[in-house]
C-alpha positions in Angstrom: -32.4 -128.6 -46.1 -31.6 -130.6 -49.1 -28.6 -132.4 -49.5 -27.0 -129.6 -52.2 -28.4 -127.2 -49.5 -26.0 -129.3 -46.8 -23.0 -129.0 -49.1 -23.1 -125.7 -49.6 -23.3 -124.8 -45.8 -20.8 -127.0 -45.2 -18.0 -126.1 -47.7 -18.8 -122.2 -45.9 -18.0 -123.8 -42.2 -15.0 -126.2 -43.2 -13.3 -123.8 -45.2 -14.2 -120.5 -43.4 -14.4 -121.6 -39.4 -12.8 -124.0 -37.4 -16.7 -125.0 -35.8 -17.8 -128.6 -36.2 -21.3 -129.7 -38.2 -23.0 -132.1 -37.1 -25.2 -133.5 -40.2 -28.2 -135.2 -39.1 -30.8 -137.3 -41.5 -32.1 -140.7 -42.3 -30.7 -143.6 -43.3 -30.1 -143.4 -46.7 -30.5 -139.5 -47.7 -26.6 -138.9 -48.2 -24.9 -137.7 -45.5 -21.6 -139.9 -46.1 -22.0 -139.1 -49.5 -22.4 -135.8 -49.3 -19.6 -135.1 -46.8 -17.0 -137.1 -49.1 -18.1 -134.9 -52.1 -17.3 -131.7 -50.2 -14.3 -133.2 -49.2 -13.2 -133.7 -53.2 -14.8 -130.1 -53.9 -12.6 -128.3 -51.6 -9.3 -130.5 -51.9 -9.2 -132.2 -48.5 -8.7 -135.2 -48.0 -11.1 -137.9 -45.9 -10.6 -139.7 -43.0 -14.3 -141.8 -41.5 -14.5 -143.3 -38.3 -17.2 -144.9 -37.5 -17.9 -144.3 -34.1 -20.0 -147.6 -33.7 -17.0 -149.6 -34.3 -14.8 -148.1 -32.3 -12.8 -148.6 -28.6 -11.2 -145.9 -26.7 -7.9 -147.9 -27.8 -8.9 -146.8 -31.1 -9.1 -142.9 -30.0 -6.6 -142.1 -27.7 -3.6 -144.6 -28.9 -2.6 -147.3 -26.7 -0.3 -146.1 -23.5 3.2 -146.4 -23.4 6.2 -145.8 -21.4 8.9 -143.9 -22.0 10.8 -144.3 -19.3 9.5 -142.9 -16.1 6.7 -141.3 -18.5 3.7 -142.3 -19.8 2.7 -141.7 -23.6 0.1 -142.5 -25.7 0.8 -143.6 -29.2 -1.0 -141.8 -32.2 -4.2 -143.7 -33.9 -3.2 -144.8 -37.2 -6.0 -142.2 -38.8 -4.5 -139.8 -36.9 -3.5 -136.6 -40.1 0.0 -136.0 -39.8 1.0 -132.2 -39.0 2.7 -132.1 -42.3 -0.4 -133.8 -44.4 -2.6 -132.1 -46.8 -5.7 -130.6 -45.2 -7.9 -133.4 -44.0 -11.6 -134.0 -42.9 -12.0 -136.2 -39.9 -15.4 -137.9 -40.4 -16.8 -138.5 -37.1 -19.9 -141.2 -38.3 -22.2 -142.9 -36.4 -21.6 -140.3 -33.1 -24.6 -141.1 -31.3 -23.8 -145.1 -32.2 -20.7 -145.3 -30.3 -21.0 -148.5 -27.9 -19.6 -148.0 -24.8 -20.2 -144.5 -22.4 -16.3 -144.0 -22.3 -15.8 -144.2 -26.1 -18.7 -141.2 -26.4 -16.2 -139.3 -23.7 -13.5 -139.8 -25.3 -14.8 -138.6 -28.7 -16.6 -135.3 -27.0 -13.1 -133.2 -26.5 -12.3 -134.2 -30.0 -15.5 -132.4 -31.9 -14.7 -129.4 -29.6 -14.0 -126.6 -31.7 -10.9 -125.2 -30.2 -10.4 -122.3 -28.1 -9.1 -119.4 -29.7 -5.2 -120.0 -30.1 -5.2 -123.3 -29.4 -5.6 -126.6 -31.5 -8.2 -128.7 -31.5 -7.3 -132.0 -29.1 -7.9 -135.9 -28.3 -6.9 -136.7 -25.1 -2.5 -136.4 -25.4 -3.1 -135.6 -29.5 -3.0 -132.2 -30.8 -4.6 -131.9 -34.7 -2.5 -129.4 -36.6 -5.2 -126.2 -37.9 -4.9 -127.3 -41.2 -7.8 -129.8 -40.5 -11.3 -129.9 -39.8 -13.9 -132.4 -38.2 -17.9 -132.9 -39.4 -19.7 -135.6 -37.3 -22.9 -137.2 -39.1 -25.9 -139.3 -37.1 -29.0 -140.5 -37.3 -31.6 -138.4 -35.8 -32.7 -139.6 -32.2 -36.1 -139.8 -32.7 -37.1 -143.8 -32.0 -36.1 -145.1 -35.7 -32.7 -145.8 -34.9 -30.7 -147.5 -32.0 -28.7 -144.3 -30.9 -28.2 -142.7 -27.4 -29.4 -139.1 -27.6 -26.7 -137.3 -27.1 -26.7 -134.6 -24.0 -26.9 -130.7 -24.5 -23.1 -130.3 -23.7 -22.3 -132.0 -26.8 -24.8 -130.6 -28.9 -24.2 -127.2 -27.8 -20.4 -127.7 -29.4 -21.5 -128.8 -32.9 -23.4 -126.9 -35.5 -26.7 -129.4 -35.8 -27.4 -129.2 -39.7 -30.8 -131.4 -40.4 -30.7 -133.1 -43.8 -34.1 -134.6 -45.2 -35.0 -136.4 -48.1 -35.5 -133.6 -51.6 -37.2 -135.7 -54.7 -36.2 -133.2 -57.2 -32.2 -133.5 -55.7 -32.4 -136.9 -55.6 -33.4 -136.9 -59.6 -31.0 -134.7 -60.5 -28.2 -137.4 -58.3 -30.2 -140.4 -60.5 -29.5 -138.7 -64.0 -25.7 -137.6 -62.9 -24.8 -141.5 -61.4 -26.8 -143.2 -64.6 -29.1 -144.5 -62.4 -31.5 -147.3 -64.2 -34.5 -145.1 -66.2 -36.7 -147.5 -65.0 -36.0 -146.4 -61.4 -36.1 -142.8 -62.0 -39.4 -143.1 -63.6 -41.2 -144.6 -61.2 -39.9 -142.2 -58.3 -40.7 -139.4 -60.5 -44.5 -140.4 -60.4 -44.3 -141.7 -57.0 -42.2 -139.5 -55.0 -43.8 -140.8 -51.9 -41.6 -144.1 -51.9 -38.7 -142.5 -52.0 -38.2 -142.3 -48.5 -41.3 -143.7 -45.9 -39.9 -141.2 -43.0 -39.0 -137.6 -43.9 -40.5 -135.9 -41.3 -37.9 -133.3 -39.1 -36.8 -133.7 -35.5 -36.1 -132.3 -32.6 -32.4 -132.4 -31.4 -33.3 -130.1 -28.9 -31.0 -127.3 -29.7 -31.1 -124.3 -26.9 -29.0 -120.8 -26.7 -25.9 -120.7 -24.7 -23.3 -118.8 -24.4 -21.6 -121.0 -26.4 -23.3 -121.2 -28.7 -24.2 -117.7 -29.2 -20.4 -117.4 -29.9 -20.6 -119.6 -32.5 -23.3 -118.1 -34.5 -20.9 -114.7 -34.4 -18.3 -116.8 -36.2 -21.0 -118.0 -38.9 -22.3 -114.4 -39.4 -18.8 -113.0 -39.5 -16.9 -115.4 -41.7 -19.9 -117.2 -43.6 -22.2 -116.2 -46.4 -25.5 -118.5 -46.2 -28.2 -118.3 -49.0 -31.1 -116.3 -47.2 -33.4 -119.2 -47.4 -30.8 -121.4 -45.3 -29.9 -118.8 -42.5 -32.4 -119.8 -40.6 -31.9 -123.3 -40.6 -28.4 -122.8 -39.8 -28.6 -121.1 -36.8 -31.5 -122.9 -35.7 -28.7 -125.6 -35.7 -27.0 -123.7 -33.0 -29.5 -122.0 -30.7 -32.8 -123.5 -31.4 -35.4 -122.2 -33.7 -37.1 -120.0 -31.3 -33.7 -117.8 -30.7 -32.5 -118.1 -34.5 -36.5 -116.5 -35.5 -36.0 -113.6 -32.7 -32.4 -112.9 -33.8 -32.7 -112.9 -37.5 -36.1 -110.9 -37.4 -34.1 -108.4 -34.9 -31.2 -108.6 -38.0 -33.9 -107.6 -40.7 -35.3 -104.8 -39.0 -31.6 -103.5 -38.2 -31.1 -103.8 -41.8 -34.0 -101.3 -42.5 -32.5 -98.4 -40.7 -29.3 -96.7 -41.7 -26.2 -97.0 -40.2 -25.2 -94.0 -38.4 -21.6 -92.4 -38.4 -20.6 -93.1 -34.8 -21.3 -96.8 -36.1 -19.0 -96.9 -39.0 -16.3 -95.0 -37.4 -16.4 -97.0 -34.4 -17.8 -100.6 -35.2 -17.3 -101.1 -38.6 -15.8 -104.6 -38.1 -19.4 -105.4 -36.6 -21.2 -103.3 -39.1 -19.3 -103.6 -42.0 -21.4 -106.4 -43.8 -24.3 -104.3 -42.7 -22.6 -101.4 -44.5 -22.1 -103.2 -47.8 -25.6 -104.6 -48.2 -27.6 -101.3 -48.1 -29.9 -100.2 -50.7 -28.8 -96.9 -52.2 -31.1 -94.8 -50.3 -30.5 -95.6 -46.7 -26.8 -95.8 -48.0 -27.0 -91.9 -48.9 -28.7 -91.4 -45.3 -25.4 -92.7 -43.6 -22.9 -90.6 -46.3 -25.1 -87.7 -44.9 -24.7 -88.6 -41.5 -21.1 -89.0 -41.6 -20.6 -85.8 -43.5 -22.2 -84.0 -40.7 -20.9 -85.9 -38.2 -17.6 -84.6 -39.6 -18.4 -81.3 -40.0 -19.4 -80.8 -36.3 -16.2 -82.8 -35.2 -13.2 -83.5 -37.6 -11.1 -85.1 -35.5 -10.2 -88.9 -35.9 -7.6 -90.9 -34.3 -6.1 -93.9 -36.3 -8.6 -96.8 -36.2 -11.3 -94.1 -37.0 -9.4 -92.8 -40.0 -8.9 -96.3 -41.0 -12.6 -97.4 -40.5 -13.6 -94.3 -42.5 -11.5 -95.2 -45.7 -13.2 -99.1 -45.5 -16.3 -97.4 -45.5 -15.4 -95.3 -48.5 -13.9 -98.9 -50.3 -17.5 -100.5 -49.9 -19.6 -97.6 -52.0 -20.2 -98.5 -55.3 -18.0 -96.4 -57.6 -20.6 -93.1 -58.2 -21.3 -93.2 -54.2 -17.8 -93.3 -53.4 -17.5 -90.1 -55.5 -20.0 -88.0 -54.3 -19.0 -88.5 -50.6 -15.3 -88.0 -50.7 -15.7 -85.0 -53.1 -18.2 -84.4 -49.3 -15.4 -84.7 -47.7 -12.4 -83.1 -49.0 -14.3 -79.6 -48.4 -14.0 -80.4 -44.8 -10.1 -79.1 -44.1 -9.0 -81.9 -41.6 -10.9 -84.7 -43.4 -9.1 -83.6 -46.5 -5.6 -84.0 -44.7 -6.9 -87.5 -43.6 -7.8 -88.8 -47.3 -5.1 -87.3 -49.2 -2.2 -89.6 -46.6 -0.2 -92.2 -48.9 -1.8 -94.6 -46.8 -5.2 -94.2 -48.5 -4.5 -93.8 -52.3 -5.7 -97.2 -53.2 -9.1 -96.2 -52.1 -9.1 -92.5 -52.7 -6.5 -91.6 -55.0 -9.1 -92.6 -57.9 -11.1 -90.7 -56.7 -9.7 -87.6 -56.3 -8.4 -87.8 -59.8 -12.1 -88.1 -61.2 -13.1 -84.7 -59.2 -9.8 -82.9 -60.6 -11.0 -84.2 -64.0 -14.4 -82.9 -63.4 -13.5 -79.7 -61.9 -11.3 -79.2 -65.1 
């Protein structure tokens, strides 16, 4: 993906997930850049480290004793529990000098576990903030250490290569000289002499399978970028299967046990729909509910989400389905409900009148 492309994936993750991207491309195409942009777009503020630079020391905080305890003093980048959210670029990853430094640095880019905070060694980052790592891509070009499958199977590997027509529209917005911009415009070729992709050597895991349910559950991705994203997390050959498996999901309806069961795994299925296979899981429901009114509490509840989705006409026609069904009726017409049905109902007793 481009670097627009990589911003807008990124300001879904940061923002919407607590998952670290790791942004790999060339020297040059504007990862640093890029990151500090999203940084200003969202209102966090930015912390780099550069990896390459950098001791253990400089990660965990130099020891200290308290008296018959040992302590660690916080790094002076560390973000304060109290501070502003805050982006802790992790540059130069696969750079980092010495083996222990890379060790140290692998707990930090950990997404944490659910309920707890994301950690360096004795240091706990409040949730407010988030982490991105950027590198170079390990593919000969560049003195990095490739980096193991452990590690890469706890970021979200988003490949960034060199776009002419992005880059043009960067030139005109930073005044860049005309002279310049000319001459790349007619030879796009010099803009970059290596912008072929790479093999980080992404695999499934369960892991990393758990990530991609966060991204689908919390994240909206342009269609032409799903697949690069999640080819970031499980490889290309899983992300092809499991979005094609998606696709043809999406051509069947939805069936009643679904929504009244599942909807929070169905319900961005449920809102995507064309209007004909919508109508197919009214029906269904409507049967369903005329065979066997009777709902307990999450079911009642999952129906009335359902109901919120429809497009206004849609939501008419089924709950004016459903209040002919005695129990069902009971179920809508609860105070609970009248933000979603109470409009409703109205329109029918207008109707009907």
């Amino acid at each position: 993906m481009n670097i627009e492309q990589m911003k807008a994936v990124l300001k879904e993750i940061l923002t919407k997930t607590d998952l670290t991207p790791c942004v790999v491309g060339h020297r040059g195409v504007g990862k640093t850049a890029g990151i500090i942009q999203v940084c200003r777009e969202i209102a966090h503020d930015y912390v780099a480290l550069r990896l390459g630079q950098m001791e253990v020391g400089d990660l965990v905080g130099i020891p200290y004793r308290n008296e018959d305890t040992m302590h660690w003093s916080r790094p002076s980048w560390w973000p304060q529990d109290h501070a502003a959210p805050t982006v802790v670029h992790c540059d130069e990853l696969n750079r980092a000098q010495q083996e222990d430094t890379l060790q140290a640095i692998f707990q930090f880019v950990e997404p944490p576990a659910e309920g707890q905070q994301r950690a360096l060694h004795t240091h706990k980052l409040a949730r407010q903030h988030r982490v991105v790592v950027a590198i170079n891509p390990p593919d000969g070009s560049y003195q990095v250490a490739p980096l193991d499958r452990a590690l890469l199977d706890r970021m979200v590997v988003i490949q960034v290569e060199t776009d002419p027509d992005c880059w043009a529209q960067y030139a005109v917005k930073a005044d860049f000289d005309l002279q310049v911009r000319q001459f790349i415009a007619g030879n796009q070729r010099l803009l970059s002499t290596n912008i072929s992709s790479y093999d980080m050597q992404v695999e499934p895991s369960e892991r990393a399978w758990e990530m991609v349910s966060q991204l689908k559950q919390h994240c909206r991705f342009p269609q032409e970028l799903e697949m690069e994203v999640y080819s970031g997390v499980i490889g290309r050959e899983a992300a092809v299967s499991f979005l094609h498996w998606c696709a043809e999901q999406h051509q069947r309806p939805l069936l009643a046990d679904e929504v009244l069961n599942h909807w929070d795994a169905v319900s961005h299925q449920a809102e995507s729909q064309r209007d004909d296979i919508q109508a197919a899981t009214m029906s269904d429901l409507v049967a369903r509910l005329q065979n066997n009114d009777s709902l307990d509490d999450q079911q009642q509840d999952n129906l009335v989400a359902y109901i919120a989705i429809l497009p206004r006409d849609m939501r008419f026609g089924l709950i004016k389905s459903l209040l002919r069904i005695p129990a069902t009726a009971d179920i809508l017409c609860q105070d609970r409900y009248d933000a979603t049905v109470l409009e409703a109902i109205r329109q029918i007793s207008q109707d009907v009148a």
